[in-house]
N, C-alpha and C positions, 0 to 999 in steps of 0.2 A: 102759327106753327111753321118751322121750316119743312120742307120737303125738297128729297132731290131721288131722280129716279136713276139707278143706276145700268149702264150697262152689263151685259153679263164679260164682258171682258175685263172688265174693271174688277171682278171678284178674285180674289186670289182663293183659288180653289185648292187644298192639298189632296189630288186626287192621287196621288201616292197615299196615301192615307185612310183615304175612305172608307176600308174595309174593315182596319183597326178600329177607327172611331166608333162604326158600327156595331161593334161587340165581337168582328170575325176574326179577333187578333192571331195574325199567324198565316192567315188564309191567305194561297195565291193562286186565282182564279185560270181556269184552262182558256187554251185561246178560242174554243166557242161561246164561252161566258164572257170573256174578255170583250169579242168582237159585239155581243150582245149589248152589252155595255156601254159601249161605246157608241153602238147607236141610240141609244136613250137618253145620252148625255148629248149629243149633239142634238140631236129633237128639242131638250130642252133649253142649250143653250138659242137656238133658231127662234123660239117663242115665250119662254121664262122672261117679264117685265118684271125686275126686281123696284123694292124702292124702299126709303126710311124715312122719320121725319123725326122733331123733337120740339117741347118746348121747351121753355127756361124760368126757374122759379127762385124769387129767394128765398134762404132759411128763417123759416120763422121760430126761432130756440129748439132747435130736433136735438134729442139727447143721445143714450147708448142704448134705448132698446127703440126709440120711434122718432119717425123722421116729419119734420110741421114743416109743412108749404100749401101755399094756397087754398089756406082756409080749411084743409084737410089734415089727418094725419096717416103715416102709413107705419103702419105696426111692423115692420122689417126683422124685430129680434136683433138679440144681441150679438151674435155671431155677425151681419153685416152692418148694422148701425153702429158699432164702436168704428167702424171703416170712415163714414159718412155723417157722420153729426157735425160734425165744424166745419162742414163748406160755407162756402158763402152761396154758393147756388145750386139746386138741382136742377139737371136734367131728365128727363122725363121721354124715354124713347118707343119708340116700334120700328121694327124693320118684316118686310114681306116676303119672301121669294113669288107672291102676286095670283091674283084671281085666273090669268093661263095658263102658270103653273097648277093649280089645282084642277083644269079643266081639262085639261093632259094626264093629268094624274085618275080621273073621272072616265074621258076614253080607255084607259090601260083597264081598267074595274069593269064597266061594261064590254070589253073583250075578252074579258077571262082570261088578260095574262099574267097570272100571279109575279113572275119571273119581275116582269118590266115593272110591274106595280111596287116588287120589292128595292126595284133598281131606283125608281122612282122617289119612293122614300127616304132612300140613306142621301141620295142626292142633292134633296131638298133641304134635310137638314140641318146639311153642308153650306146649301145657300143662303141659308138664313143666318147660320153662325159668323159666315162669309164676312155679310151684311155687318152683323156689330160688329166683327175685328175693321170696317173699314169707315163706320161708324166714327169709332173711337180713334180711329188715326186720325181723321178729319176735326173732329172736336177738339185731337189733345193740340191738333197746330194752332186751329184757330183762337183755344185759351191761354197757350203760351205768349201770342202778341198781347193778350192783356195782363199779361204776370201772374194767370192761375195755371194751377196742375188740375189734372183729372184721374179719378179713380179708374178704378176696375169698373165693369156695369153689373149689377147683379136683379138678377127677376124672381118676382113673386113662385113659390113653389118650390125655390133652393135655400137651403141653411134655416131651413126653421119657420123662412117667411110664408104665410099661408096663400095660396094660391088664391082663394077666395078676395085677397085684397088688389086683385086683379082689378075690380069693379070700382075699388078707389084711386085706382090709378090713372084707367080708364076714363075717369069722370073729368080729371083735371084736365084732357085731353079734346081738342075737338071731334065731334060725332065721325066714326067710321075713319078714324087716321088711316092715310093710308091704304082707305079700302078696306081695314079689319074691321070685323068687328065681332061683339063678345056674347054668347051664349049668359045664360042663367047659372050655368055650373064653372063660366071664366073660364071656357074654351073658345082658343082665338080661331076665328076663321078667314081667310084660309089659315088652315091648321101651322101651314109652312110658316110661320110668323113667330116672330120673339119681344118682348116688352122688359123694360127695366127703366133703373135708374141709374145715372150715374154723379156723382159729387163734384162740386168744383170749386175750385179755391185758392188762396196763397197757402193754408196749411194744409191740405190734401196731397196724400201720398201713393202711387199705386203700388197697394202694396201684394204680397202674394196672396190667393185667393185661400180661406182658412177649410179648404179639405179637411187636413191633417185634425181638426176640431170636428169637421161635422161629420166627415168618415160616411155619406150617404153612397152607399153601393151603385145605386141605379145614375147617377149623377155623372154627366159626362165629362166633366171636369176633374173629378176624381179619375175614371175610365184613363184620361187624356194624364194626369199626374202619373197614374202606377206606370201608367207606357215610355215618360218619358223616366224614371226611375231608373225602370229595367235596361236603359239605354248607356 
């Protein structure tokens, strides 16, 4: 499996944004919340050890509802497997915003301060999504020197795919990638963490992600589409 552990500088953070992605669309924080804020985020950039890893599988006949690699199959749904069946390779990822982060996150909880635990959270979320936009930058150069494209990454839990197939994913994977690892109900922990796949090939296109088909309300992809809409 490769791994590489990222700096926090390295993250292209849109902390312009933060508050929108959040669900606080509109919201512009006073300069006591601000300065708040801003102490949390430097604490976590100070101690936040981000990192990702991935391995690499070939296709074994994955159709338009389920994807076959390594000896397993991952029931994906139609919405994202018409995306992903004619690669020639999957990827197979996690990325973390890391076990500090969480232990940071831990102090904030046993000091009762809701405020920073909230600051806390949208932060992290930030850094994990960070993590696969920077992810997939690094993949798409490194499969262009071989004359493949890469998709979009999409995870268990989104477009129909059942979260529970978490554990098949998981399996393909060496023990604890990463430092995550998985619960009975396919909660990653640390929580701050993301998992997917992504497709790779000479016929793979990154195409747009099909909101507009799955229309999931709570989905922050959508959240992140209606925002750039109204723009």
């Amino acid at each position: 499996m490769f791994t590489r552990s990222v700096s926090f500088s390295e993250l292209e953070i849109a902390w312009e944004n933060i508050w929108q992605e959040s669900g606080c669309e509109g919201y512009v924080p006073d300069a006591a919340t601000r300065q708040l804020f801003d102490e949390v985020a430097g604490e976590i950039a100070r101690t936040c050890r981000p990192s990702y890893g991935y391995v690499s599988y070939p296709n074994e006949g994955s159709d338009k509802t389920t994807l076959h690699l390594g000896g397993r199959s991952l029931r994906a749904g139609g919405i994202i497997s018409r995306y992903l069946y004619e690669a020639d390779e999957f990827v197979l990822f996690v990325a973390t915003a890391g076990r500090d982060f969480e232990a940071l996150q831990r102090r904030f909880h046993e000091e009762g301060d809701i405020v920073k635990q909230y600051f806390a959270d949208i932060i992290g979320s930030e850094i994990a999504e960070a993590l696969g936009r920077l992810l997939s930058r690094e993949l798409e150069a490194a499969q262009a020197a071989r004359g493949f494209r890469i998709s979009n990454s999409y995870s268990p839990g989104y477009c129909g795919w059942p979260v529970s197939e978490q554990q098949i994913l998981f399996s393909l994977l060496p023990p604890a990638p990463c430092g995550i690892t998985l619960t009975d109900s396919s909660l990653m922990l640390p929580i701050k963490s993301i998992s997917g796949v992504i497709a790779v090939g000479t016929r793979i296109e990154k195409k747009p992600y099909g909101c507009a088909i799955c229309g999931k309300k709570d989905c922050y992809k959508n959240r992140l589409r209606k925002k750039q809409e109204k723009q």
